[in-house]
C-alpha positions in Angstrom: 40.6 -13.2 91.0 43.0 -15.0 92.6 41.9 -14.8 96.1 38.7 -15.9 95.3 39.7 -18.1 92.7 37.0 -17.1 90.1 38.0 -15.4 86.3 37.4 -12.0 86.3 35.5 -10.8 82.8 36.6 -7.2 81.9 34.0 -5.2 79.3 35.1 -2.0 77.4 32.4 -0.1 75.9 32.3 0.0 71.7 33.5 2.5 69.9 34.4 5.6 72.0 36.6 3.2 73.4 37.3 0.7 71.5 37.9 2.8 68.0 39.0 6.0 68.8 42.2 7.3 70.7 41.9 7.3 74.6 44.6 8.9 76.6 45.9 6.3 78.7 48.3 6.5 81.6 51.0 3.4 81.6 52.0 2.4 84.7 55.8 1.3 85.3 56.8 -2.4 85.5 58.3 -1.8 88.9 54.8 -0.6 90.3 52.8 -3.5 88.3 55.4 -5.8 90.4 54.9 -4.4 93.8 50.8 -4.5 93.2 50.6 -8.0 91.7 51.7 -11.3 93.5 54.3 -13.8 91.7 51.6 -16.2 89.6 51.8 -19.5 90.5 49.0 -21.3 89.4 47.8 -24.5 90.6 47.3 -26.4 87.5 49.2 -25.6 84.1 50.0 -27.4 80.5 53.0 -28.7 80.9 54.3 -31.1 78.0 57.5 -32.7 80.3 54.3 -33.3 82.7 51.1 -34.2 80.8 47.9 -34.0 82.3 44.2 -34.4 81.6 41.7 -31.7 82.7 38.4 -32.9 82.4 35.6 -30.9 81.8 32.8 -33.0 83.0 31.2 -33.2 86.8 28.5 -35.0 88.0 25.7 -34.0 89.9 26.8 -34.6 93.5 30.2 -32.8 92.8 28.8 -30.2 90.6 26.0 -28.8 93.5 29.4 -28.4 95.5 30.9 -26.4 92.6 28.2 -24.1 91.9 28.0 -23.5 95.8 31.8 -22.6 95.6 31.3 -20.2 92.7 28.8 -18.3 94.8 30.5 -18.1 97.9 33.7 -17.0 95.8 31.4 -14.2 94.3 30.0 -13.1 97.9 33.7 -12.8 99.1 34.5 -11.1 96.0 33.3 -7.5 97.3 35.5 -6.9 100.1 38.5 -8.5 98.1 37.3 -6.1 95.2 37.7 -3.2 98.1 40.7 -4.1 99.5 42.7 -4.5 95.7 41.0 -0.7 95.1 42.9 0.9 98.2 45.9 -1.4 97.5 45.9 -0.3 94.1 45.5 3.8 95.2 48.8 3.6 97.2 51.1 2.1 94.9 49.6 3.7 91.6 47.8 7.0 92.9 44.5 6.7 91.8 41.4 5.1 93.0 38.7 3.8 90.6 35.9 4.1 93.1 35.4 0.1 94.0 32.1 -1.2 93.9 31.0 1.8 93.2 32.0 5.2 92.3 29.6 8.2 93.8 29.9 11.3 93.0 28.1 14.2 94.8 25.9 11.9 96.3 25.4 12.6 100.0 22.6 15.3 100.0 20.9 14.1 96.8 17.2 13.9 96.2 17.6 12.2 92.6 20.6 9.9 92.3 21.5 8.9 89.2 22.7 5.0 88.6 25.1 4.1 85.5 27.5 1.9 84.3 30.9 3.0 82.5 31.5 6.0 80.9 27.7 6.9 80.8 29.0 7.5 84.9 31.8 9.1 83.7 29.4 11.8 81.6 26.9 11.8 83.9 29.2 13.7 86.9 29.6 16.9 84.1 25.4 16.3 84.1 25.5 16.5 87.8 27.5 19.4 88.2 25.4 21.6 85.4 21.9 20.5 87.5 23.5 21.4 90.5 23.7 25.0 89.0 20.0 25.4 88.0 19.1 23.9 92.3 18.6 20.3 91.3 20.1 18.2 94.0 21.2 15.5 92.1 24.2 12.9 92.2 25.7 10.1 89.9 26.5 6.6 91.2 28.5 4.7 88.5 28.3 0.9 89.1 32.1 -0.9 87.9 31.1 -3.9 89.5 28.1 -5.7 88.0 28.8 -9.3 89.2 28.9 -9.4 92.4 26.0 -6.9 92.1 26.9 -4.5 94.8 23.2 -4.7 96.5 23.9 -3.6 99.7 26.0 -0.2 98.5 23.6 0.9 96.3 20.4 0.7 99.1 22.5 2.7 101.2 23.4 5.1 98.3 19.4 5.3 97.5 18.2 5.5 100.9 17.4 9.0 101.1 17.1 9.8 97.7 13.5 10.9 96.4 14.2 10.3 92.4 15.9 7.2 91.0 17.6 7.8 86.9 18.8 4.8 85.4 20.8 4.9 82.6 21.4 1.8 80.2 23.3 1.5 76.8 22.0 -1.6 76.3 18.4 -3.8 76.2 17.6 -7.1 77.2 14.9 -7.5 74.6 11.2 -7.8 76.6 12.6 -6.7 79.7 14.3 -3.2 79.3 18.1 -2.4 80.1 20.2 -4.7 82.4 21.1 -2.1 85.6 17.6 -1.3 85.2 16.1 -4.5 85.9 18.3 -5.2 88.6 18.3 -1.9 90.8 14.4 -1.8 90.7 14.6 -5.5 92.0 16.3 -4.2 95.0 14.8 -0.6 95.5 11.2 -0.7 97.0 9.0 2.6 97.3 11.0 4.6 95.0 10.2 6.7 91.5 12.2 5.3 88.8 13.1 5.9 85.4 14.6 4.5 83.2 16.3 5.1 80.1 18.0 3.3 77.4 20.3 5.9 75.2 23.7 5.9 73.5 23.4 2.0 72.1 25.5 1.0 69.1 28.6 3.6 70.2 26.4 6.8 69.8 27.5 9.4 71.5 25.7 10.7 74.6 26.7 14.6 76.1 26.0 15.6 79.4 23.2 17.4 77.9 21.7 14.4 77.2 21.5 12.8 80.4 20.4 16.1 81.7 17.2 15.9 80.0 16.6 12.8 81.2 16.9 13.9 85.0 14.6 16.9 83.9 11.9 14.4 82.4 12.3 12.4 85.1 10.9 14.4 87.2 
Protein backbone atom coordinates (compact mmCIF):
# COMPACT_ATOMS: atom_id res chain seq x y z
CA UNK A 1 0.00 0.00 0.00
CA UNK A 2 2.70 1.95 0.69
CA UNK A 3 4.79 1.56 -2.31
CA UNK A 4 2.10 2.32 -4.36
CA UNK A 5 0.58 4.70 -2.24
CA UNK A 6 -3.04 3.49 -2.63
CA UNK A 7 -5.33 2.02 0.68
CA UNK A 8 -5.60 -1.42 0.56
CA UNK A 9 -9.45 -2.66 1.37
CA UNK A 10 -9.35 -6.08 3.11
CA UNK A 11 -12.93 -8.31 2.91
CA UNK A 12 -13.63 -11.34 5.27
CA UNK A 13 -16.37 -13.37 4.32
CA UNK A 14 -19.74 -13.41 6.82
CA UNK A 15 -20.36 -15.68 9.16
CA UNK A 16 -18.03 -18.71 8.90
CA UNK A 17 -15.64 -16.15 9.49
CA UNK A 18 -16.80 -13.50 10.95
CA UNK A 19 -19.16 -15.44 13.75
CA UNK A 20 -17.66 -18.51 14.42
CA UNK A 21 -14.20 -19.56 15.96
CA UNK A 22 -11.25 -19.68 13.28
CA UNK A 23 -7.97 -21.03 14.40
CA UNK A 24 -5.64 -18.36 13.81
CA UNK A 25 -1.87 -18.37 13.96
CA UNK A 26 -0.36 -15.05 15.70
CA UNK A 27 2.68 -14.03 14.45
CA UNK A 28 5.47 -12.54 17.00
CA UNK A 29 6.07 -8.74 17.19
CA UNK A 30 9.66 -9.29 16.38
CA UNK A 31 8.75 -10.99 12.95
CA UNK A 32 5.81 -8.24 12.30
CA UNK A 33 8.94 -5.68 12.73
CA UNK A 34 11.33 -7.32 10.42
CA UNK A 35 8.41 -7.64 7.59
CA UNK A 36 6.91 -4.11 8.04
CA UNK A 37 8.92 -0.75 7.36
CA UNK A 38 9.01 2.04 10.25
CA UNK A 39 5.57 4.19 9.21
CA UNK A 40 6.23 7.44 8.44
CA UNK A 41 3.62 9.02 6.74
CA UNK A 42 3.64 12.01 4.71
CA UNK A 43 0.83 14.00 6.04
CA UNK A 44 -0.68 13.50 9.64
CA UNK A 45 -3.06 15.52 12.25
CA UNK A 46 -1.02 17.13 14.28
CA UNK A 47 -2.54 19.67 16.80
CA UNK A 48 1.14 21.62 17.76
CA UNK A 49 1.08 21.75 13.70
CA UNK A 50 -2.43 22.33 12.28
CA UNK A 51 -3.22 21.70 8.86
CA UNK A 52 -6.04 21.76 6.35
CA UNK A 53 -6.61 18.72 4.03
CA UNK A 54 -8.90 19.63 1.44
CA UNK A 55 -11.02 17.30 -0.12
CA UNK A 56 -11.91 19.11 -3.24
CA UNK A 57 -9.92 18.91 -6.87
CA UNK A 58 -10.66 20.45 -9.98
CA UNK A 59 -10.87 19.05 -13.18
CA UNK A 60 -7.37 19.60 -14.54
CA UNK A 61 -5.73 18.26 -11.29
CA UNK A 62 -8.30 15.55 -10.76
CA UNK A 63 -7.58 13.79 -14.56
CA UNK A 64 -3.91 13.71 -13.09
CA UNK A 65 -5.23 11.94 -9.90
CA UNK A 66 -7.34 9.43 -11.42
CA UNK A 67 -4.36 8.64 -13.88
CA UNK A 68 -2.13 8.18 -10.70
CA UNK A 69 -4.60 5.87 -9.02
CA UNK A 70 -4.40 3.68 -12.07
CA UNK A 71 -0.88 3.48 -12.63
CA UNK A 72 -0.61 2.85 -8.67
CA UNK A 73 -3.03 -0.11 -9.29
CA UNK A 74 -1.00 -1.48 -12.48
CA UNK A 75 2.20 -1.40 -10.29
CA UNK A 76 0.26 -2.91 -7.57
CA UNK A 77 0.71 -6.67 -8.94
CA UNK A 78 4.34 -7.10 -8.87
CA UNK A 79 4.57 -5.14 -5.49
CA UNK A 80 1.66 -7.57 -4.35
CA UNK A 81 4.24 -10.46 -5.51
CA UNK A 82 7.16 -9.30 -4.13
CA UNK A 83 5.37 -8.58 -0.29
CA UNK A 84 4.01 -12.49 -0.79
CA UNK A 85 7.72 -14.04 -1.08
CA UNK A 86 8.88 -11.39 1.50
CA UNK A 87 6.26 -12.37 3.65
CA UNK A 88 7.00 -16.53 3.12
CA UNK A 89 10.68 -16.01 4.42
CA UNK A 90 10.16 -14.22 7.48
CA UNK A 91 6.66 -15.86 8.52
CA UNK A 92 6.78 -19.39 6.67
CA UNK A 93 3.90 -19.39 4.72
CA UNK A 94 2.86 -18.20 1.35
CA UNK A 95 -0.81 -17.14 0.62
CA UNK A 96 -0.47 -17.79 -3.03
CA UNK A 97 -0.28 -13.85 -4.42
CA UNK A 98 -2.46 -12.95 -7.12
CA UNK A 99 -3.50 -16.07 -7.18
CA UNK A 100 -3.41 -19.31 -5.51
CA UNK A 101 -3.68 -22.55 -7.96
CA UNK A 102 -3.98 -25.58 -6.95
CA UNK A 103 -3.52 -28.72 -9.17
CA UNK A 104 -3.81 -26.73 -12.01
CA UNK A 105 -1.20 -27.62 -14.60
CA UNK A 106 -2.77 -30.60 -16.47
CA UNK A 107 -6.42 -29.49 -15.99
CA UNK A 108 -9.17 -29.65 -18.57
CA UNK A 109 -11.75 -27.79 -16.21
CA UNK A 110 -10.28 -25.16 -13.87
CA UNK A 111 -12.18 -23.99 -11.44
CA UNK A 112 -12.14 -19.95 -10.51
CA UNK A 113 -13.05 -18.70 -6.84
CA UNK A 114 -12.69 -16.27 -4.42
CA UNK A 115 -11.94 -16.87 -0.58
CA UNK A 116 -12.75 -19.76 1.23
CA UNK A 117 -15.09 -21.07 -1.65
CA UNK A 118 -11.11 -21.68 -3.07
CA UNK A 119 -10.20 -22.92 0.07
CA UNK A 120 -13.25 -25.72 -0.23
CA UNK A 121 -12.90 -26.16 -3.63
CA UNK A 122 -9.13 -27.81 -3.49
CA UNK A 123 -10.92 -30.88 -1.14
CA UNK A 124 -13.50 -30.79 -4.47
CA UNK A 125 -10.60 -31.08 -6.62
CA UNK A 126 -8.91 -33.75 -5.01
CA UNK A 127 -12.27 -36.02 -4.69
CA UNK A 128 -12.79 -35.42 -8.82
CA UNK A 129 -9.43 -36.26 -9.38
CA UNK A 130 -10.32 -39.77 -7.89
CA UNK A 131 -13.42 -40.53 -10.11
CA UNK A 132 -10.62 -39.26 -13.66
CA UNK A 133 -11.82 -35.67 -13.74
CA UNK A 134 -8.88 -33.52 -14.43
CA UNK A 135 -9.80 -30.69 -12.70
CA UNK A 136 -8.00 -27.76 -10.72
CA UNK A 137 -8.98 -24.73 -8.44
CA UNK A 138 -7.62 -21.22 -8.98
CA UNK A 139 -8.64 -19.04 -5.95
CA UNK A 140 -8.46 -15.29 -6.90
CA UNK A 141 -7.15 -13.04 -3.42
CA UNK A 142 -6.61 -10.26 -5.44
CA UNK A 143 -9.66 -8.76 -7.10
CA UNK A 144 -8.44 -5.16 -7.65
CA UNK A 145 -5.87 -5.15 -9.58
CA UNK A 146 -7.81 -7.96 -11.42
CA UNK A 147 -5.00 -10.32 -12.07
CA UNK A 148 -5.96 -10.53 -16.02
CA UNK A 149 -2.93 -11.63 -17.33
CA UNK A 150 -2.51 -14.80 -14.62
CA UNK A 151 -5.66 -16.06 -14.94
CA UNK A 152 -5.44 -16.32 -19.21
CA UNK A 153 -2.44 -18.14 -18.68
CA UNK A 154 -4.03 -20.29 -15.89
CA UNK A 155 -7.10 -20.99 -18.60
CA UNK A 156 -5.16 -21.33 -21.55
CA UNK A 157 -5.39 -24.97 -21.92
CA UNK A 158 -8.24 -25.66 -20.00
CA UNK A 159 -11.37 -27.08 -21.87
CA UNK A 160 -14.09 -26.27 -18.99
CA UNK A 161 -14.31 -22.98 -17.08
CA UNK A 162 -16.45 -23.30 -13.17
CA UNK A 163 -17.02 -20.06 -11.70
CA UNK A 164 -17.99 -19.85 -8.31
CA UNK A 165 -19.70 -16.67 -6.74
CA UNK A 166 -21.18 -16.01 -3.14
CA UNK A 167 -22.52 -13.13 -4.23
CA UNK A 168 -24.86 -11.32 -7.19
CA UNK A 169 -24.77 -8.18 -8.81
CA UNK A 170 -28.45 -7.91 -9.38
CA UNK A 171 -29.14 -8.16 -13.50
CA UNK A 172 -25.79 -9.22 -14.28
CA UNK A 173 -24.94 -12.39 -12.25
CA UNK A 174 -21.93 -12.85 -9.71
CA UNK A 175 -18.90 -10.43 -9.74
CA UNK A 176 -15.76 -13.01 -10.64
CA UNK A 177 -18.15 -14.12 -13.14
CA UNK A 178 -18.62 -11.18 -15.04
CA UNK A 179 -15.24 -10.31 -15.09
CA UNK A 180 -13.32 -13.67 -16.09
CA UNK A 181 -15.78 -14.18 -19.04
CA UNK A 182 -14.86 -10.51 -20.08
CA UNK A 183 -11.31 -11.78 -20.44
CA UNK A 184 -11.74 -15.52 -21.58
CA UNK A 185 -12.80 -15.84 -25.26
CA UNK A 186 -13.77 -19.43 -26.82
CA UNK A 187 -14.22 -21.12 -23.62
CA UNK A 188 -17.40 -23.17 -21.91
CA UNK A 189 -18.42 -21.42 -18.83
CA UNK A 190 -20.51 -21.84 -15.96
CA UNK A 191 -21.38 -20.14 -13.60
CA UNK A 192 -22.75 -20.49 -10.29
CA UNK A 193 -23.90 -18.47 -7.50
CA UNK A 194 -24.08 -20.64 -4.09
CA UNK A 195 -23.39 -20.26 -0.40
CA UNK A 196 -24.80 -16.35 -0.13
CA UNK A 197 -25.94 -15.01 3.17
CA UNK A 198 -23.02 -17.34 5.19
CA UNK A 199 -24.60 -20.74 4.10
CA UNK A 200 -22.48 -23.24 4.25
CA UNK A 201 -21.12 -24.88 1.01
CA UNK A 202 -19.09 -28.62 1.29
CA UNK A 203 -16.89 -29.83 -1.14
CA UNK A 204 -19.70 -31.92 -2.20
CA UNK A 205 -21.33 -29.07 -3.31
CA UNK A 206 -18.97 -27.58 -5.64
CA UNK A 207 -18.45 -30.99 -6.91
CA UNK A 208 -21.77 -31.14 -8.38
CA UNK A 209 -21.35 -28.18 -9.88
CA UNK A 210 -18.14 -29.30 -11.91
CA UNK A 211 -20.34 -32.49 -12.70
CA UNK A 212 -23.27 -30.33 -14.16
CA UNK A 213 -20.97 -28.35 -15.76
CA UNK A 214 -20.03 -30.60 -17.90
Amino acid sequence: AESVNLPVMVNLEGFIMSHTHMPIVLPAQRQVDEFLPPRKPLWKLDVNNPQSFGNLAFSDYYVKMRKSIEDGMVKAKSEIEKATNEFEKIFGRNHGGLIDCYRCEDAETIIFALSTLGKEAKASVDSLREKGVKCGVARIRVFRPFPEEKIKEIAASAENVVILDRDNSFGKGGILSTEVRSILEGKRISNFIIGMGGMDVPYTTIEKCVEKSN
